[in-house]
N, C-alpha and C positions, 0 to 999 in steps of 0.2 A: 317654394311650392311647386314650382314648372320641375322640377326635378324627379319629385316623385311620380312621374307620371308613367307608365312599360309603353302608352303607343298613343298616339294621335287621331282623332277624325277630325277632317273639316268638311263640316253641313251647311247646306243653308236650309230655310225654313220659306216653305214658297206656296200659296194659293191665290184665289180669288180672294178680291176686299171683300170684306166681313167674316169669313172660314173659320178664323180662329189664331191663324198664327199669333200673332203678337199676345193675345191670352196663353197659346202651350207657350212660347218661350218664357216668360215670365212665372208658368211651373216649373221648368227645367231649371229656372232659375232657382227657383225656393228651395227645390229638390234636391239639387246641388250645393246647396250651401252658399247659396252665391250672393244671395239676398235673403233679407233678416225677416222679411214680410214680404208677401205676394201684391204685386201692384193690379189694377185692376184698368184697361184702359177707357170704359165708362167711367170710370171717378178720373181719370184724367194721373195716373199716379205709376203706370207704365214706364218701367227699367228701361226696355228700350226706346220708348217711345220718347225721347230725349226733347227735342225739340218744340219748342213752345208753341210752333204750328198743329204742330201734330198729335198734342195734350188739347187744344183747342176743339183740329179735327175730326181728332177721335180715327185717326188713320197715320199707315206710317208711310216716311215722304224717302228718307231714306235709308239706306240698306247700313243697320245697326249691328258692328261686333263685339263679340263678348267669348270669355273664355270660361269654362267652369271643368269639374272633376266629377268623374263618373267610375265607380269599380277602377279604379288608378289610371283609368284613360281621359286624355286631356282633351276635350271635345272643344273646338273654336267654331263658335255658331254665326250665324249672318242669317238676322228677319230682313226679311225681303219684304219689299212693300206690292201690296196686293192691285194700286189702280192700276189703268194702263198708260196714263202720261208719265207713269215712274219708269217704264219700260226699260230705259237705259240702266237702271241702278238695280234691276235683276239681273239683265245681260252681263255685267261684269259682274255680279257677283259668282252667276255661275261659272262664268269663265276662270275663276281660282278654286272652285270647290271640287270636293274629289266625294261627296256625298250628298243627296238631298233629302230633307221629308216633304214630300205633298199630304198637305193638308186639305181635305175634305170636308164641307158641312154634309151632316147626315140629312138633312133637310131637301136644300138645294141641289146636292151631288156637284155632278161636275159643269161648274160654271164657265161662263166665255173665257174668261182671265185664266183658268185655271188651264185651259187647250192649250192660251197663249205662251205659255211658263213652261208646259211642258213639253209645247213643242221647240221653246229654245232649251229644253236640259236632252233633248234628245238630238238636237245639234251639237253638244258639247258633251255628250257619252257619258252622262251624270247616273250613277248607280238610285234607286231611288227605293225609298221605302212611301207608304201611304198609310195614314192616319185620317180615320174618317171618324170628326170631331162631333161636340154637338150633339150626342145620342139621345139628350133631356130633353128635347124642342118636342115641340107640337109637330107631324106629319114627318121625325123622325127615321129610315128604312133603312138599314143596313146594307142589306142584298142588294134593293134595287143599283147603290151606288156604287160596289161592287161592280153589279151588271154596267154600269155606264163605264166607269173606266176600263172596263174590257173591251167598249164598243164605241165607244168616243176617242179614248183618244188611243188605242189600239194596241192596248199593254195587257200582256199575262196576270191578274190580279190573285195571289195566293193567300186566302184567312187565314191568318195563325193564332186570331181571339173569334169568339164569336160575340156578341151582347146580352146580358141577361133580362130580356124586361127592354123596352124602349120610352120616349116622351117621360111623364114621372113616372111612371111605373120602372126605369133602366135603373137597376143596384149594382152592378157588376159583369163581370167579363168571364169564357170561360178561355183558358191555356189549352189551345187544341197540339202543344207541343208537350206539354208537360201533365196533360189531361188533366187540369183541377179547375177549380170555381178561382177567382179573385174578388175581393169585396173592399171596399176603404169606407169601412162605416166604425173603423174604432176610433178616429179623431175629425173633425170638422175641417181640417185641412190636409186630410189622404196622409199622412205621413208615412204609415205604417199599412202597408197593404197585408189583410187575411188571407191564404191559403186554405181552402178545404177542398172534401172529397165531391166529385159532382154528382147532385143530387137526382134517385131515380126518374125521376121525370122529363130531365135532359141529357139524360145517359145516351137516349137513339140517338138527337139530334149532332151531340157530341159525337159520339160514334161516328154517324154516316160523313160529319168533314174531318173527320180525323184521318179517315178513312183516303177522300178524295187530296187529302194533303200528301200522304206517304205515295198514292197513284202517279201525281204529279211530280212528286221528288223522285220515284222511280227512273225516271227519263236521266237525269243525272247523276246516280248513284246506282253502279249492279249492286253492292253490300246492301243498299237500302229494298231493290227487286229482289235476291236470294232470301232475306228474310221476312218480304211479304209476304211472296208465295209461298214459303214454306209457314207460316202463320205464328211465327215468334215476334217477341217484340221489337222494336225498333229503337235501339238508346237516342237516350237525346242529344247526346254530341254527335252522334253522326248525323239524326237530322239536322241539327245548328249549323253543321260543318257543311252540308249540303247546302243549306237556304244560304247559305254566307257566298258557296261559290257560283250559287245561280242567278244569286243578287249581284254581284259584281260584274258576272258577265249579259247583266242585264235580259238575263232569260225571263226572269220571274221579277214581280212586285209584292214583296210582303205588306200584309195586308194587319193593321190592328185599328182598334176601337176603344172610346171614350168618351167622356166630356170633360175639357181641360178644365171650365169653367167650374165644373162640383168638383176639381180635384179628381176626379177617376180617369185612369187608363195613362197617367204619365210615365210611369216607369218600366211598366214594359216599355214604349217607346223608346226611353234610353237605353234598356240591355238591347233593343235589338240594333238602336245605332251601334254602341259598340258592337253587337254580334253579327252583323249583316254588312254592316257599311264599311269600304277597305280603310285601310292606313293608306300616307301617301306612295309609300314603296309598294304595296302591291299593284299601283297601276302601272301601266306600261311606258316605258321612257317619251320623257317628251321631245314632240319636236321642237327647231329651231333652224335659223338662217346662222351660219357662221360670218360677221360681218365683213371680213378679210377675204376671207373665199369666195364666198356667195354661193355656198353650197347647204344642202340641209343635211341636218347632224339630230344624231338624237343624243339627249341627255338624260343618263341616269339620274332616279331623285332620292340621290343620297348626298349625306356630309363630305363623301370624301371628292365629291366633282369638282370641277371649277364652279364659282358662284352665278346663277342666275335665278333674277326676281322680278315678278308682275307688279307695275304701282296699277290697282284695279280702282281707287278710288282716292280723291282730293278734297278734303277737307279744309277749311280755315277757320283755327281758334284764334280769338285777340293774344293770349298770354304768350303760346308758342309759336303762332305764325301757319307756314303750312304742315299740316299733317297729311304725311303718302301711308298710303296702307296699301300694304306688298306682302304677295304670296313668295316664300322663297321657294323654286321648285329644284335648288342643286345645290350644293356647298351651303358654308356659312356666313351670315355677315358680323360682325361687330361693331357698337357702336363706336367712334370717335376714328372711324377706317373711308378711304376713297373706295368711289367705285366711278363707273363709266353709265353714263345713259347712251345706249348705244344707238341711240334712233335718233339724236341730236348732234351724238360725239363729244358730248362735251362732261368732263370730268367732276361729279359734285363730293360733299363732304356727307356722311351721313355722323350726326353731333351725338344724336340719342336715339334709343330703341324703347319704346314702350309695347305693353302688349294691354289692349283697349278690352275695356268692358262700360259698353255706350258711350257716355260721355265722360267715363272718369278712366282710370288710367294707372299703370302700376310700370316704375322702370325697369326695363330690366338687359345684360349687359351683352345678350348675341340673340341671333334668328338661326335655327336651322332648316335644313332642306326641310318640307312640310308644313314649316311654321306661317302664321298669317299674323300681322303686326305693324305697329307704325315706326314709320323713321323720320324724324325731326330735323330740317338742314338744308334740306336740297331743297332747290331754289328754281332751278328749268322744268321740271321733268311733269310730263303731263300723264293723262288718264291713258292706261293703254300700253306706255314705253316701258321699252326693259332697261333693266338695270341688269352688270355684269360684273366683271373683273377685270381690267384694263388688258391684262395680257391673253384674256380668251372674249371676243366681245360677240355674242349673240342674240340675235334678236326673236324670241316668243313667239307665236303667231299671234297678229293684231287681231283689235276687236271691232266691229262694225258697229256702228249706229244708223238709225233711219236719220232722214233728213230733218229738221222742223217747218210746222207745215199752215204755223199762226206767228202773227206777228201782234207786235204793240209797239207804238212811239211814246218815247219816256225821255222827258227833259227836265231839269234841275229849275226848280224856282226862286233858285238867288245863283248869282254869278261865283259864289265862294263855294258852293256845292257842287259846281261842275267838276272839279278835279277827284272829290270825295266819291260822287257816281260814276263814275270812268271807273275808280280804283275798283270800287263794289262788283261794279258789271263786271269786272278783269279776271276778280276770285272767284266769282259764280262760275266764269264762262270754264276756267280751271277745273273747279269742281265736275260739271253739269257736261259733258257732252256733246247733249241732244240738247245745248242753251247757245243760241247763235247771238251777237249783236253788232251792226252793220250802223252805218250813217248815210243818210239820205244825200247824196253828191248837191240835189240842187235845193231842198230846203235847210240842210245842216241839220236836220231831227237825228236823235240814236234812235235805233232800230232795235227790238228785242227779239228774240224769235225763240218759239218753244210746243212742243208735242200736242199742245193742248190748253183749252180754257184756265184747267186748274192746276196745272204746269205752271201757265204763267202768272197765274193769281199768287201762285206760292214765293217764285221767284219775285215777283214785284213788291210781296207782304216782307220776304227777308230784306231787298234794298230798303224798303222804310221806316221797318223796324228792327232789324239785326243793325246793319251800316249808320242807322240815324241820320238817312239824306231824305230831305225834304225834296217831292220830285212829283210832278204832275203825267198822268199816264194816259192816252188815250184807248179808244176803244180795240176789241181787237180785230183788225184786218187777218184776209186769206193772204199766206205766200203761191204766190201764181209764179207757174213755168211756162217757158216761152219755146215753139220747136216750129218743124216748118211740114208741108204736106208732099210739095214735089222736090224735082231734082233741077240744079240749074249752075252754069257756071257763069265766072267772071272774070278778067284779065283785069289787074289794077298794076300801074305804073308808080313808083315813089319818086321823086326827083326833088332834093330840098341841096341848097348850099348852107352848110352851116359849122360857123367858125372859119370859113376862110376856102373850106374842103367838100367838092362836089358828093351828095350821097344820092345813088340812085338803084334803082331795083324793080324788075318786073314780075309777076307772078298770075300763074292761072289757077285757078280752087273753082273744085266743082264739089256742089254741097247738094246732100240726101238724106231724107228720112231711116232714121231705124228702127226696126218695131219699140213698141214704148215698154219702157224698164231695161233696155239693153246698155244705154249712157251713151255720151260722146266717142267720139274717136278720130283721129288723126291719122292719114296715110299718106305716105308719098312718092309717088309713081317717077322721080326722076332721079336719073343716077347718080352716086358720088361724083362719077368724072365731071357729069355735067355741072353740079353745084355742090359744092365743099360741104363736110359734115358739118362744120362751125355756123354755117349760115343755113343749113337742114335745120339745126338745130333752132336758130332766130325764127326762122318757118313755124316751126312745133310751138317754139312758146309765145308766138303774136298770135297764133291761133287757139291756142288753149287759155291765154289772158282774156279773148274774145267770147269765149262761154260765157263766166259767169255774166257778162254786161248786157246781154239781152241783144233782141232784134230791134222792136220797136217800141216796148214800153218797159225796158230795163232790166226784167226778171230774168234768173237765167236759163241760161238756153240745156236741152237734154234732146239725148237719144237724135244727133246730128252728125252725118258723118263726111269730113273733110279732107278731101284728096286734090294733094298740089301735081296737078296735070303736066305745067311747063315753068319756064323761068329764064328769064335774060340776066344771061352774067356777064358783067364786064369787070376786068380785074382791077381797072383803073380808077372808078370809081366808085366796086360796090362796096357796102359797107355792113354790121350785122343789125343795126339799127333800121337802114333802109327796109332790110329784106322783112325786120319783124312787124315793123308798120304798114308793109306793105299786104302781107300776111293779113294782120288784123283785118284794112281797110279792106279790103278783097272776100274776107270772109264774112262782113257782115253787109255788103254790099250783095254778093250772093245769095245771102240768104233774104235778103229784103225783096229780091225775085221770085222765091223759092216760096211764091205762098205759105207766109206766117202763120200762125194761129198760137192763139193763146191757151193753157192745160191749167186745169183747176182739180185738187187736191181732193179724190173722193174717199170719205172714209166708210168704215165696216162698222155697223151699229149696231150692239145686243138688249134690246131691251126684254127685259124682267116686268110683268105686270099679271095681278091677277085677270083670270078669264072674263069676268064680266066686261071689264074696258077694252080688252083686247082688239076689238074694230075700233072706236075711237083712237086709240091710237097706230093702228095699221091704216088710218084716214087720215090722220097728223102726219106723220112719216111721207106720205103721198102727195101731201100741198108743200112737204117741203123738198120734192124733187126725190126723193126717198125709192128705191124700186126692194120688195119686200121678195128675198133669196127665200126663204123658209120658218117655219112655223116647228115647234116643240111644246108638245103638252108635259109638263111637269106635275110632280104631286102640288105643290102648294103654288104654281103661278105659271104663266104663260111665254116660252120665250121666240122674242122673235127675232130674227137675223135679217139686217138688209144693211144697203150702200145709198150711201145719198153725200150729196156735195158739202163740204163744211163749209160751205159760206152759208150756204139756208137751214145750220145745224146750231149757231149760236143761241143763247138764252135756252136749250131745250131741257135745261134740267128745269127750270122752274115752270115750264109747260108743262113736261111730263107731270111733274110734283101736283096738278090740277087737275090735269087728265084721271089720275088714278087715287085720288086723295092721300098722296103722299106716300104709298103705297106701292108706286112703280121706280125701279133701281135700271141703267144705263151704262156702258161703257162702249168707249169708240175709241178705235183705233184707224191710223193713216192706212186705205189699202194701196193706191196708185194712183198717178194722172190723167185725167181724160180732159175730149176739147172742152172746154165750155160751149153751154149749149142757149 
């Protein structure tokens, strides 16, 4: 089937929770042949929506791929999940995609989440197209949403449909590139879209953006300017041909409409991903670190490179074990062939190559440049690392995640499930990135750590019912960081005899505040001659061992900066153990001077509520520490933005849910650390 394919797009599908996505993939799906019936994610019967949490929740938790065929183009999709503690599992999605659709309610417009998505695909130069879903709802607006993504989140928005009719009255779309009506009222599931002539009544309004379309393609097309001005028509391949290179180079956002939900408006959306959205070769070579050199190198993303692949996401099925799913951005792989994890160094097998659609799966016997797919085998390789070709080893550019910023204690409640929960937390922590888990030094508790309330509700629901470990969780605690206010130094001496062999070592570390979000660092002010790079080196890492473990109540320490002042060498005695103990002790001694203070984790909060509650809850927000940034009047609800501390932000969904009779919707995201107050 992958044969007949002439070119590749890979999309992902990206909005704010509730928008739509997971409803259009699931037509893309039907549309395509891909599935025999349209699932619905109200009834819980969602293609992508695999996971039993997320048929449940009626939300999607992680970023689901799937392959289908369009016009002989092989489109490989990835729904992206809309909350914000999923945050991680957008970020690497976009990091492998070379297209996206933003998905829009026409209700809503452009929601908090929907800023956040696009302000990570516009870190990672993602061509995008936009679909403003939902045109059947009550308060409905085309324009106005439009007007927002022009002005929110600071993109060139271009219509290329307009809508016919909105709320129940919306029938169809008009083709302001092909100038006709579209209607899907000849079957109960859009199969077949009508073409007709448009009708005089919306002849002007057609007109006047048909109009403002060719204006603005003008800008990048003279063929398109010589034949407006001179007032002949404009063929439609050279419009296509224009909107395709203005899309790419991220001039312009084509702009279409529907509701996935009635079946309308899905298929333009897929001629224009084919027609808008690039193949992988037409982007620009990627970079790379040359592991031998240490130099960066670009790679062409063709077959005939050497091989280089992103594993962006870890999975773990019981039958197969783990599945990596890897963007190939250069050469080919083949199943039953070595390759190199070059950010490890260490050599795995890859067994089998499947190419995923959700949870089920079709083998098949190579990857090439472009392709996105699982490989079965490899045994080390984490979220992030590349894979190469042993004789050219380069390394991708990595991917960041935020830190986690909630924790829970999670202990097994029989001694035979402790090794069974260790294994579970092990795959998760693989999978999950932004899923930390630590063990408490003095009571022996595991430690969970993750983005969020429903972050960690999800991971805690798969340990006890994915894994089958019986395990008692407590409440959840803030992760607090630890830093200091002034500056201050300290000379510590090490002198220990041990084994037989005098070790000693003296050191001076002067430690200082650095503005907050800047991170630690290490400097050191004495020469080689004076102290051997070997034992510089025991310096660096007694002091960077010394971060994570805190000052005074164990969290770790940030944005501290540590300069080794002086140092007594003696050859006869010193040793690199001495120097790195010395090191530590010295730096956390300094900073026990260095006026401590403790930083607590403030997040960014959006809350969604109709206007009549809008003070009640701008009064709630306030008793919990909450300081209220800005106010947005929307057509159908009220939004408000502010920052308040997550420790006085627990339990707020079921507040809010009272506040507003259930009626008000929330999302928070980690902004930064401040002291505690």
């Amino acid at each position: 089937m992958a044969d007949r394919a002439k070119s590749v797009r890979n999309i992902g599908i990206m909005a704010h929770i509730d928008a739509g996505k997971t409803t259009t993939t699931e037509r893309i799906l039907f549309y395509t042949h891909k599935s025999h019936r349209i699932g619905e994610v109200d009834e819980g019967t969602a293609t992508m929506d695999w996971m039993a949490q997320e048929q449940n929740r009626g939300i999607t938790i992680v970023s689901a791929a799937t392959t289908c065929f369009w016009d002989d183009t092989q489109i490989n999709i990835i729904d992206t999940p809309g909350h914000v503690d999923f945050t991680a599992e957008v970020e690497r999605s976009l990091r492998v995609l070379d297209g996206a659709v933003g998905v829009f309610c026409a209700v809503g417009g452009v929601e908090p989440q929907s800023e956040t998505v696009w302000r990570q695909a516009d870190r990672y130069k993602v061509p995008r197209i936009a679909y403003i879903n939902k045109m059947d709802r009550i308060g409905a607006d085309f324009f106005a949403v439009v007007e927002e993504i022009q002005s929110k989140l600071k993109a060139e928005p271009l219509p290329l449909s307009l809508p016919i009719g909105s709320e129940s009255a919306y029938e169809g779309n008009i083709d302001l590139i092909r100038m006709s009506e579209i209607h899907w009222d000849q079957d109960p599931e859009g199969t077949n879209p009508r073409y007709s002539d448009i009708r005089p009544e919306l002849r002007e309004l057609a007109d006047i953006w048909h109009d403002k379309l060719l204006d603005r393609l003008s800008a990048y097309s003279e063929e398109i300017t010589d034949l407006y001005l001179e007032g002949k028509p404009v063929p439609v391949e050279l419009i296509n041909k224009t909107i395709r290179m203005a899309t790419i180079s991220q001039h312009i956002i084509p702009v279409l409409v529907g509701s996935s939900l009635k079946n309308k408006g899905v298929q333009p959306l897929l001629d224009a991903v084919v027609s808008f959205l690039p193949t992988p070769e037409e982007l620009d070579p990627i970079k790379a670190v040359h592991g031998k050199k240490d130099e960066i190198i670009e790679l062409v993303r063709n077959e005939k490179e050497h091989f280089s692949a992103l594993v962006f996401k870890i999975q773990h099925d019981r039958e197969m074990g783990m599945l990596c799913y890897l963007r190939v951005y250069s050469g080919v792989l083949k199943a039953g062939t070595s390759v190199m994890n070059v950010n490890d160094k260490k050599r795995e097998r890859v067994n089998r190559l499947l190419r995923m659609h959700a949870n089920h799966h079709e083998q098949i016997s190579e990857l090439k440049a472009g392709d996105i797919g699982v490989a079965i085998g490899l045994k080390f390789v984490r979220t992030g690392e590349t894979l190469a070709s042993e004789g050219y080893p380069v390394i991708l550019e990595n991917m960041e995640f935020p830190e986690p910023v909630i924790s829970v204690a999670i202990e097994p409640k029989t001694l035979s499930d402790q090794d069974k929960l260790r294994a579970a937390l092990e795959n998760l922590k693989k999978e999950d990135p932004t899923f930390g888990v630590s063990e408490n030094e003095e009571t022996g508790q595991l430690i969970i750590s993750g983005m969020g309330e429903l972050h960690l509700d999800v991971l805690v629901t798969r340990v006890l019912e994915e894994y089958k470990v019986d395990a008692n969780v407590g409440n959840p605690q803030v992760t607090y960081r630890e830093t200091i206010t002034t500056t201050s130094e300290h000379t510590e001496t090490y002198q220990r005899t041990l084994a037989g062999k005098d070790h000693a070592a003296t050191v001076k570390i002067r430690v200082e505040p650095r503005r907050r979000g800047e991170g630690n660092l290490f400097i050191s002010e004495v020469g080689k001659s004076a102290l051997p790079a070997t034992f510089q080196d025991a310096v660096k890492r007694g002091i960077e061992a010394a971060f994570p473990s805190g000052i005074f109540m164990g969290y770790p320490c940030v944005d501290i900066q540590a300069t080794l002042l002086d140092v007594k060498f003696n050859e006869a005695n010193a040793s690199e153990i001495a120097f790195e103990t010395a090191a530590s002790l010295g730096f956390d001694s300094a900073c026990r001077s260095a006026s401590p203070t403790l930083l607590e984790p403030v997040m960014e909060v959006d809350v969604m509520c109709p206007s009549e509650q809008v003070g009640d809850v701008i009064s709630n927000l306030s008793q919990r520490g909450g300081h209220v940034e800005s106010m947005e009047s929307r057509p159908s609800y009220e939004l408000v933005r502010a920052k308040a501390p997550l420790v006085n932000m627990f339990g707020y969904s079921t507040t809010l849910r009272s506040l507003t009779q259930g009626r008000g919707t929330f999302s928070m995201e980690f902004s930064h650390f401040a002291r505690k107050t």
